[in-house]
N, C-alpha and C positions, 0 to 999 in steps of 0.2 A: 659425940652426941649419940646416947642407945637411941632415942626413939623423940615422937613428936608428941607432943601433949594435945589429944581431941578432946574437944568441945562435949559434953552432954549432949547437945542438941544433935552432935553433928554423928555421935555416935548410937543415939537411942534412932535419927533418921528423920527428926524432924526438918532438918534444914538438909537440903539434897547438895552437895559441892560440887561446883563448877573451879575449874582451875584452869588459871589464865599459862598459857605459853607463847615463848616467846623463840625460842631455839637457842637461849642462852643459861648457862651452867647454872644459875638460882632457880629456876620455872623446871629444868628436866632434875635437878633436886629435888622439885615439890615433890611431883611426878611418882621418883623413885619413894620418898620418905611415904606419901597417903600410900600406894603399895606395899610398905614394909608393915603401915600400923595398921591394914586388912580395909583402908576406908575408901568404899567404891568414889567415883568422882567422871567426870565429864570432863573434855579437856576440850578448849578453844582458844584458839589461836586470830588475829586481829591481824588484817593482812593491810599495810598499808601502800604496798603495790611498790615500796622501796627497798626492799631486804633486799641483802645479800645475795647471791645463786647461791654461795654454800650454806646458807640458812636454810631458803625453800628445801636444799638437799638432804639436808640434816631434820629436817621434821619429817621426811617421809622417811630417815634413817633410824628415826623414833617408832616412827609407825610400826613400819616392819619389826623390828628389832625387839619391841615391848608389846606388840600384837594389840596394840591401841589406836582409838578412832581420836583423830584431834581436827573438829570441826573449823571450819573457817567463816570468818564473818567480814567486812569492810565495805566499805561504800564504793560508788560508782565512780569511775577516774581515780581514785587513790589520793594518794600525796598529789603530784600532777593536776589532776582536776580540780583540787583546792586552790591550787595554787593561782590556778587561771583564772578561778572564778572571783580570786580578790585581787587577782594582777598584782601580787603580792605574795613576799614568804613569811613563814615561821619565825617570830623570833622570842628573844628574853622577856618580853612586856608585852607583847601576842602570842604565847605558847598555843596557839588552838589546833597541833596537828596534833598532841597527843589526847585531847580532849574530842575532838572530830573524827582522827582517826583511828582509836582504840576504843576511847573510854563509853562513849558513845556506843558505837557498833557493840560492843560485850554487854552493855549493860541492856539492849534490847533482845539480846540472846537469851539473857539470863530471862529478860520477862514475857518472851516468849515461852516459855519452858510449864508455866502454867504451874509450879510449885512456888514454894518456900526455897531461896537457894542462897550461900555461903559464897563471897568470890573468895576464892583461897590464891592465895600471890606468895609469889618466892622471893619476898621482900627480906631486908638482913639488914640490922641493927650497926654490922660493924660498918656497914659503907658508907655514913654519915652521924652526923648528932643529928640531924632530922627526921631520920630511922629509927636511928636507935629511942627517941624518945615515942616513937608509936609505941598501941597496945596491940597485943597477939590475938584478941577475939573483942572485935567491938562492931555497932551497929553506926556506922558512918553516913548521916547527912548527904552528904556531897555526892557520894556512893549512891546512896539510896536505897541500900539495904546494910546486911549481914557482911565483915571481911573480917577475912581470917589468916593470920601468918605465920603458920607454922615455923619457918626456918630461922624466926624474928635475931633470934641469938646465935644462932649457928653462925662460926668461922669458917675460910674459906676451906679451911682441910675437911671440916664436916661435911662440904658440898663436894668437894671431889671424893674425900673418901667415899659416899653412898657410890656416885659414879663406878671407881674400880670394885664396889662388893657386887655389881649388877653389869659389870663388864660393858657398860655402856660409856664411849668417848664422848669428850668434850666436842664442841661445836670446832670446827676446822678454825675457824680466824683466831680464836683464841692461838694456840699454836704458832700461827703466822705473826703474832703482837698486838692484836687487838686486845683491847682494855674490858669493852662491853661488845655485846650484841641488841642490834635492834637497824633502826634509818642507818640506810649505807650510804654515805655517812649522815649523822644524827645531827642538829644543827649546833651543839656544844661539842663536835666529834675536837680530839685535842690534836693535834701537831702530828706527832707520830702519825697517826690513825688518818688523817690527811694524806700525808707521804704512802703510806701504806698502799690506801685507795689509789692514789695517783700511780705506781708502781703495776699492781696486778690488774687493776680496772681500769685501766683510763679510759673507756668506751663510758664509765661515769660520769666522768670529766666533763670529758665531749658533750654528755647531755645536760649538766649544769650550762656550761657557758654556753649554748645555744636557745637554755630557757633564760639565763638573764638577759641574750639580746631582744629575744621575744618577748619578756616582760616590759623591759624598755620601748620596744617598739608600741607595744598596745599602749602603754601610759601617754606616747606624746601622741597617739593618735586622739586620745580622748581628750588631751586637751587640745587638740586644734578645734572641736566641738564642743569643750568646753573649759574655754580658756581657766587656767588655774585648778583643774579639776585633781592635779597631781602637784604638790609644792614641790616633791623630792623625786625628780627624775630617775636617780641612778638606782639600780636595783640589782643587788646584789644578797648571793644565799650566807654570806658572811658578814653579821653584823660591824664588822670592823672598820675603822679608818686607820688609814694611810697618812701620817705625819709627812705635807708636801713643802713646811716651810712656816714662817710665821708670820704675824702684820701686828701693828698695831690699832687700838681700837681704845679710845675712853681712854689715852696715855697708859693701857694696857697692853704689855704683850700676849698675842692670843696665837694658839695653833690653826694652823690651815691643813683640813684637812680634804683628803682624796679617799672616795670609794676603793672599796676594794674588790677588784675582781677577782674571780677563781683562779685564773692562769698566776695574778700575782702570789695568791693565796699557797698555791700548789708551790711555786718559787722559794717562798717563804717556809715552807713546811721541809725545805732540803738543805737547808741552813744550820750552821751550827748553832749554840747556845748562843743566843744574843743575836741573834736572826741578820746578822753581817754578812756573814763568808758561807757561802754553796759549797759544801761536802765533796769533793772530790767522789770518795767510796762512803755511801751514808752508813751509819755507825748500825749493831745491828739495834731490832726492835727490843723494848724493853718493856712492854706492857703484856697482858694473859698471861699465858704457858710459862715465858722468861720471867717473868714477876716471881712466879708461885712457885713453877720449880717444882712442882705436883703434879703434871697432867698425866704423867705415865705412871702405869696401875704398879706394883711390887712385883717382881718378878712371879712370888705365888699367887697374883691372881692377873694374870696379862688376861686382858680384854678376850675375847672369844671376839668380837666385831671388829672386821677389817676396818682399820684406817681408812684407807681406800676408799669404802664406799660412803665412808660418813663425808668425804670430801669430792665426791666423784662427781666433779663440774666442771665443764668448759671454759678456764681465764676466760672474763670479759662478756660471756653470752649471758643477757639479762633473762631471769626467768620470768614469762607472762603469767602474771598474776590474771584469777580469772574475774577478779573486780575490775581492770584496769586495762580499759580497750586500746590504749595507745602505750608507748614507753614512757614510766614516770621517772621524775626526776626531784632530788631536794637538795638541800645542801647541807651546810656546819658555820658555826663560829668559831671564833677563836674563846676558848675560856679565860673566862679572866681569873691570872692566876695559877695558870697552864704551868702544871709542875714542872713540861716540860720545856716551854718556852721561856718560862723566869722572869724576873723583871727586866734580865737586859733586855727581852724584845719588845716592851712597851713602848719606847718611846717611836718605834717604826710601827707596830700597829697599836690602837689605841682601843680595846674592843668594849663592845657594849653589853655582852650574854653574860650572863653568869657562867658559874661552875656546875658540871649538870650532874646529877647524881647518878 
């Protein structure tokens, strides 16, 4: 890919561009690409008080590195504080974390700003047919204004290659076998990426399963006040059931299912194919870095940027977001359709999330 194709608008300066970042290899793409085609830009970042530590790391390893300001926006409590406030998580048919916690927050930045402005997104055509059937400059409804997507056609080599012409590394977790970047973990996070998190972070762990017993807990408190006020007691940050057996019903045989908590979840995630047998030595990761097989620059252009410091975080210490007065916490699903769990492991969990893009 030589170059991005600008907009008229965006190029005579009628529309000012704001670009969304995220600390993941499409968003520091945009990044690099609006810098190559000379197109000034704003950059903001939507901090949901869940990321990563080597995310937060890595965005000031942007800063420094590209001598760029990347603003932050997010609401009060984060992820966390939603969560409480519905005694309730995220899921496939309530997505509202990324609508509450990004989409929301940006789009008051944006109207703040007291111009005419472009969201420009490092959205890519190949990572779905729901992508790929977007348009590259259109004025989106739902949006509310102007978005614009530069990278809409670009392959993954396109996006690393900009990376090694600007000697700027990938985000750490890729490397490690993460798939994407964003909610650590996302609530469609897949298998692997479970396993993963439960490996280097378990101090995440720990704060999911402390907020499902606390959501639990508030739920039957308010129905002892108000009887029935909650039909579904168990609360869990993974959509999923747990096949406990079956009954009949109507001369029907029907599944009995069980919640499933994190600890099972994290169990589950160290499993071989077909979610039976616990992995003795778990196999290595397969997703980012191991996928693409691209993250390291050609000998004639090795990064000028230590490694080091793009990853330079303490295993397990969360970084305090300054939206988020307490430690937040979110969780994942199982996707359904988990390229890695297959269909042998359906019949032990039975999930309910889609596949996340």
């Amino acid at each position: 890919m030589s170059a991005i194709e600008v907009p008229d608008d965006v190029r005579d300066g009628t529309l000012s561009v704001v670009a969304s970042v995220s600390g993941g290899k499409d968003s520091t793409a945009l990044i690099l690409a609006l810098r190559e085609a000379g197109v000034a830009a704003r950059h903001v970042f939507a901090d949901t008080g869940w990321e990563a530590p080597e995310t937060y790391a890595y965005l000031d390893t942007l800063r420094s590195t590209l001598d760029i300001t990347i603003d932050v926006v997010g609401v009060p409590g984060g992820m966390l504080g939603k969560i409480r406030a519905r005694n309730g998580f995220p899921g496939r048919l309530q997505r509202w974390c990324t609508r509450e916690l990004k989409l929301d927050p940006i789009r008051a930045y944006h109207d703040a700003l007291g111009v005419e402005t472009v969201a420009a997104m490092g959205v890519r055509g190949e990572e779905s047919a729901k992508r790929a059937a977007m348009e590259m400059f259109v004025e989106d409804e739902e949006w509310g204004g102007m978005v614009w997507r530069p990278l809409l056609r670009w392959t993954i080599e396109d996006v690393l290659g900009i990376h090694h012409r600007h000697s700027v590394p990938v985000n750490p977790l890729y490397r490690r076998g993460h798939e994407r970047v964003g909610c650590y973990p996302c609530i469609f996070a897949r298998k692997e990426e479970i396993r993963l998190i439960a490996e280097h972070s378990p101090a995440r762990i720990d704060e999911i399963r402390a907020l499902e017993i606390e959501v639990e807990g508030t739920r039957a408190k308010a129905n002892e006040v108000t009887p029935g006020r909650y039909q579904h007691m168990a609360a869990t940050f993974f959509q999923a059931h747990e096949v406990a057996g079956y009954k009949m019903v109507d001369g029907k045989r029907k599944r009995v299912f069980l919640p499933t908590y994190i600890d099972r979840v994290v169990e589950w995630s160290r499993t071989s194919h077909g979610g039976k047998q616990t992995l003795l030595l778990p196999d290595p990761p397969s997703g980012g870095c191991m996928r693409w097989g691209l993250c390291e620059p050609p000998p004639s252009e090795q990064s000028q940027v230590s490694y080091v410091e793009a990853s330079s975080v303490v295993e397990g210490q969360a970084h305090q977001s300054p939206f988020v007065k307490e430690e937040a916490s979110n969780g994942a699903t199982f996707a359904d359709g988990d390229p890695i769990a297959g269909e042998d492991d359906r019949p032990m969990f039975m999930p309910i999330g889609g596949k996340g893009e």
